[in-house]
Phi, psi and omega in degrees: 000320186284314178282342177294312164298334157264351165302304164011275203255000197272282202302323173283321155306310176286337181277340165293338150288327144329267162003287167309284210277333169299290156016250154331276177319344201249305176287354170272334206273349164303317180261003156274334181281331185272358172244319203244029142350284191325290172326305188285317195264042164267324194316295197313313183279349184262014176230348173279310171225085139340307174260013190231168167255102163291150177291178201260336161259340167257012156263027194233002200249308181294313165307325167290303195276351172286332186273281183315301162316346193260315189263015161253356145318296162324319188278349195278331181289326169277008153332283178295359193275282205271055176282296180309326161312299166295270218302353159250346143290299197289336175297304192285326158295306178302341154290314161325271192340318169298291243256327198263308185271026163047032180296319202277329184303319172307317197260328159298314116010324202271355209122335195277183182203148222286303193294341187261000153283343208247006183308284210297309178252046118268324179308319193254346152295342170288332187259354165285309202289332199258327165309315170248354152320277180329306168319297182300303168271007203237292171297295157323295163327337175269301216242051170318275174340341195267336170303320210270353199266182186262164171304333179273020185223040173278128203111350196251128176266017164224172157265149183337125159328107179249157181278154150234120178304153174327121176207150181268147165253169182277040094321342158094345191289126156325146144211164187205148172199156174308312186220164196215111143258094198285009171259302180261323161097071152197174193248151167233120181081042189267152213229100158241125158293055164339142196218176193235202192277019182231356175098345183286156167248158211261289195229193189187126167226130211224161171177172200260013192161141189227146190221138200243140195219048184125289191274286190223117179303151193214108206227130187265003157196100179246146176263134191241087182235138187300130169215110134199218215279345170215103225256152168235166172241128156248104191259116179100047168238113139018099187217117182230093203267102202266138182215145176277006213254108116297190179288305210288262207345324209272329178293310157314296171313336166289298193235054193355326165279353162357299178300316171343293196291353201288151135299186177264335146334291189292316151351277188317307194259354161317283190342297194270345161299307186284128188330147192288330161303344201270035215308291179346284185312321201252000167302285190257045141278286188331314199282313183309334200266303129009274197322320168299349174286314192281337177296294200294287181336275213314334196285308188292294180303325174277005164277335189291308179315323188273339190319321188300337168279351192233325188256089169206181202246061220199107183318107151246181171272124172266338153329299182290343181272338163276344165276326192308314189318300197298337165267317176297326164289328174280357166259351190289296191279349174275317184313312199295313184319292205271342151333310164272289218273329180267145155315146202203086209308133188085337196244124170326131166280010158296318196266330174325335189273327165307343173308316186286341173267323139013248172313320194275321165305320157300324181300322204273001193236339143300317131340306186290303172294330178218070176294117190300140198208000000 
């Protein structure tokens, strides 16, 4: 009797999460297409015959796999995005659904108690939460980069040739380059400024391409020139300049969300690379990095905080208990969201992230603890 009620409600949980994110996909991924339509399909034809007139099926064909290819690296990040979303949704249908075919009276009637109906959809929210760990540390990180593009640059397995703007490395040296390609990890048209302990610069080194081998940007004719009143040029020399400025870094500093896709590894030495002055940077690595912790907490108490509106022993209205459930979980999971990611004057950005489960944990044991009879 006990594994047959938890098969149950286990299998109407997972299929009610199923749903929820088909659902959920099909409508975002509907309405970014019906708006940026025109792009994909000029692409499909500027990438299939660029100097011909393609037929009407195979660009129209080419343009389906230009879609797919741009949203499913996205749909595996809006997996972890919208989690805490599904699984308290899909909880709140899955009660109904219990509640309205008076399932629940049955299984109270058998003996059973209300935590031991709800045993069963913590187990598989639990195992949804460890699905996307994995999804955050295993996966996202390989196709980070597949994240970072734009709609005209779908089809592409990096991200776009980008400028990198003026930036210091921890050595204090500028660097600047036309371009940053992050798939062969080299620069084009690249400018660096050695300085000295006042900031003045010392020296200046260019070149026409660069290659990162590890270590060290690596350039086998780079121009070297002194600068003050008595500056020389050394031209066609050789160079291997070690920096915490990597590829990653440099796509971080490019593309601000960037950081999102990191693993806790990669995180971790981001961490330790960036200069001890840089607080900003190393403020919201930290937060990034925490912050998922506090996120998957905040996603599980905020399924637990709703449970109490769907699961009870007691004749409602369930509209009205699904609209209250549905307001308390959604400021419950935005709040905890923006809780883990903003700054927080005065407060460590280790413990800043932790506020919202904080807070949200007595309401929820309170709740829990005194179920309406």
């Amino acid at each position: 009797m006990t594994s047959l009620i938890d098969r149950y409600i286990a299998r109407q949980y997972l299929l009610s999460i199923l749903a929820l994110y088909v659902i959920l996909f099909s409508f975002i991924v509907t309405i970014d297409v019906s708006i940026n339509i025109d792009w994909f399909w000029r692409l499909a034809g500027e990438r299939d015959a660029p100097n011909t007139d393609t037929g009407l099926v195979r660009q129209s064909m080419v343009t389906a796999l230009l879609i797919a290819d741009y949203w499913w690296p996205k749909l595996l990040q809006l997996f972890n995005l919208m989690l805490g979303l599904v699984l308290t949704g899909a909880m709140g249908f899955t009660c109904i659904q219990i509640v309205r075919n008076r399932e629940l009276v049955a299984v109270l009637a058998s003996g059973q108690s209300l935590y031991r109906v709800a045993r069963p959809i913590l187990i598989i929210a639990g195992a949804m939460t460890v699905v996307a760990v994995l999804n955050q540390e295993l996966v996202l990180p390989k196709i980070a980069p597949l994240l970072a593009r734009e709609h005209d640059q779908a089809g592409l397995r990096n991200v776009a040739m980008a400028r990198v703007p003026l930036v210091r490395d921890n050595r204090d040296r500028l660097w600047y380059a036309q371009s940053f390609d992050p798939g062969s990890k080299t620069l084009t048209n690249f400018d660096i400024i050695e300085r000295n302990e006042l900031g003045v610069g010392t020296s200046r080194i260019t070149g026409d391409h660069a290659e990162w081998n590890g270590h060290a940007w690596v350039c086998d004719n780079a121009t070297i020139e002194a600068l003050g009143d008595k500056g020389t040029t050394q031209v066609g020399v050789p160079v291997s300049i070690e920096t915490d400025l990597d590829p990653v870094v440099l796509v971080i500093k490019r593309f601000a969300s960037y950081s999102n896709n990191l693993s806790w590894r990669q995180l971790s030495q981001l961490r330790k690379q960036t200069r001890v002055g840089d607080t900003n940077v190393r403020d919201r690595l930290v937060r990034t990095q925490f912050g998922r912790i506090s996120v998957a907490m905040t996603n599980i108490i905020s399924l637990v905080l709703v449970m109490p509106f769907f699961i009870v022993r007691m004749p409602v209205n369930l509209a009205a208990q699904s609209l209250k459930g549905a307001i308390v979980g959604v400021v419950a999971l935005i709040g905890g969201t923006i809780g883990a990611t903003a700054p927080v004057a005065g407060v460590s950005p280790m413990a800043s992230v932790f506020l919202p489960v904080i807070v949200l944990l007595p309401m929820t044991v309170a709740m829990v603890m005194n179920p309406k009879t």
